[in-house]
C-alpha positions as CSV (number, residue, x, y, z in Angstrom):
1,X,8.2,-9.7,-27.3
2,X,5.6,-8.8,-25.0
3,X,7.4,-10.0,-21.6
4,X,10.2,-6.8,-23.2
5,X,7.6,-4.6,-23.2
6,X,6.1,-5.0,-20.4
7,X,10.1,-5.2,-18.5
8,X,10.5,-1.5,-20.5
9,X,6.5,-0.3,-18.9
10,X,7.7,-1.3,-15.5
11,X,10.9,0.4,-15.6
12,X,9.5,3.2,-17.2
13,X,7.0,3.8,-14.5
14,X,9.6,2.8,-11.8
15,X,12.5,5.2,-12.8
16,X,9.7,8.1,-13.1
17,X,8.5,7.2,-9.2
18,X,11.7,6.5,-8.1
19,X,12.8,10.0,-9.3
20,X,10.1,11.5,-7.5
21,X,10.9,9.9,-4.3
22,X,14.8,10.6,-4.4
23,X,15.8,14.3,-3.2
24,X,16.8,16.4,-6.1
25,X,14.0,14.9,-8.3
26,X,17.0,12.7,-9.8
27,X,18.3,13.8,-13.4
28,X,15.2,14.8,-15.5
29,X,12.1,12.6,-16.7
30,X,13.7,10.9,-19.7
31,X,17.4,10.0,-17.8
32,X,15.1,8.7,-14.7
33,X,13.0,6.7,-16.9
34,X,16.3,5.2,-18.6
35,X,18.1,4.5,-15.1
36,X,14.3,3.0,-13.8
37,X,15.0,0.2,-16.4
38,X,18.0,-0.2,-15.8
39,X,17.1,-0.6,-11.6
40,X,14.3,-3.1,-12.7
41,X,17.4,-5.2,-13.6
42,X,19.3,-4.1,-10.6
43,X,16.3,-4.3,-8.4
44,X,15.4,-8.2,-9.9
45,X,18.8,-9.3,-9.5
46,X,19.4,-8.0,-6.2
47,X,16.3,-9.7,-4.7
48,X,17.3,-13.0,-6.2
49,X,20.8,-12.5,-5.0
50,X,19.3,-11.9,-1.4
51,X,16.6,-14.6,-1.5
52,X,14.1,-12.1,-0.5
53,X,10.4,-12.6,-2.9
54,X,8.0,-9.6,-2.8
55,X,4.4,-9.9,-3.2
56,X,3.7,-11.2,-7.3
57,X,2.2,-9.9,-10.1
58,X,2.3,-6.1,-11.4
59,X,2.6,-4.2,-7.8
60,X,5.5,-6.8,-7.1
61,X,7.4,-5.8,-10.0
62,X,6.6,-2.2,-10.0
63,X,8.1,-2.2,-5.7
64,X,11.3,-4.1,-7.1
65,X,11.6,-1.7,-10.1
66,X,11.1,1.4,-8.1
67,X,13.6,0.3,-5.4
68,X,16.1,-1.0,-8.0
69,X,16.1,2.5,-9.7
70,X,16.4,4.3,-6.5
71,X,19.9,2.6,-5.8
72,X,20.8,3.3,-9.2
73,X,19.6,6.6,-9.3
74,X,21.7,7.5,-5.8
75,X,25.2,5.9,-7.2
76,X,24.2,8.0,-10.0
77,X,24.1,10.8,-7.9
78,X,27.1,10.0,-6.2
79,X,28.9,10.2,-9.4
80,X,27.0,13.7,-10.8
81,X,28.3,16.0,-7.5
């Protein structure tokens, strides 16, 4: 239960950055935070896919959260226009 939570924190906090850091600020706080959980998945299962390992721990998973919710949050955007 606690690895969940902590999956929903980092996605949370990733879709929120990633939101900031996309032009157009993305769709609002709560959709961003949605599609940053979303990207965590995106983001893990792309790096595996890829063989490429970031750095471990919190800041690891936060980086791979934050740039799996920016690629969801710009076909996203593709698909709001």
């Amino acid at each position: 239960m606690s690895g969940l939570l902590y999956a929903l924190l980092i996605g949370a906090v990733a879709g929120w950055a990633a939101g900031k850091l996309m032009k157009g600020g993305g769709f609002g706080v709560l959709i961003n935070i949605i599609l940053g959980i979303v990207g965590g998945l995106v983001g893990s299962w792309l790096f595996k896919t890829l063989n490429i390992s970031l750095m471990g721990g919190v800041l690891g998973d936060l980086l791979t959260g934050v740039i799996g919710a920016s690629v969801v949050l710009f076909i996203a955007g593709l698909f709001k226009k």
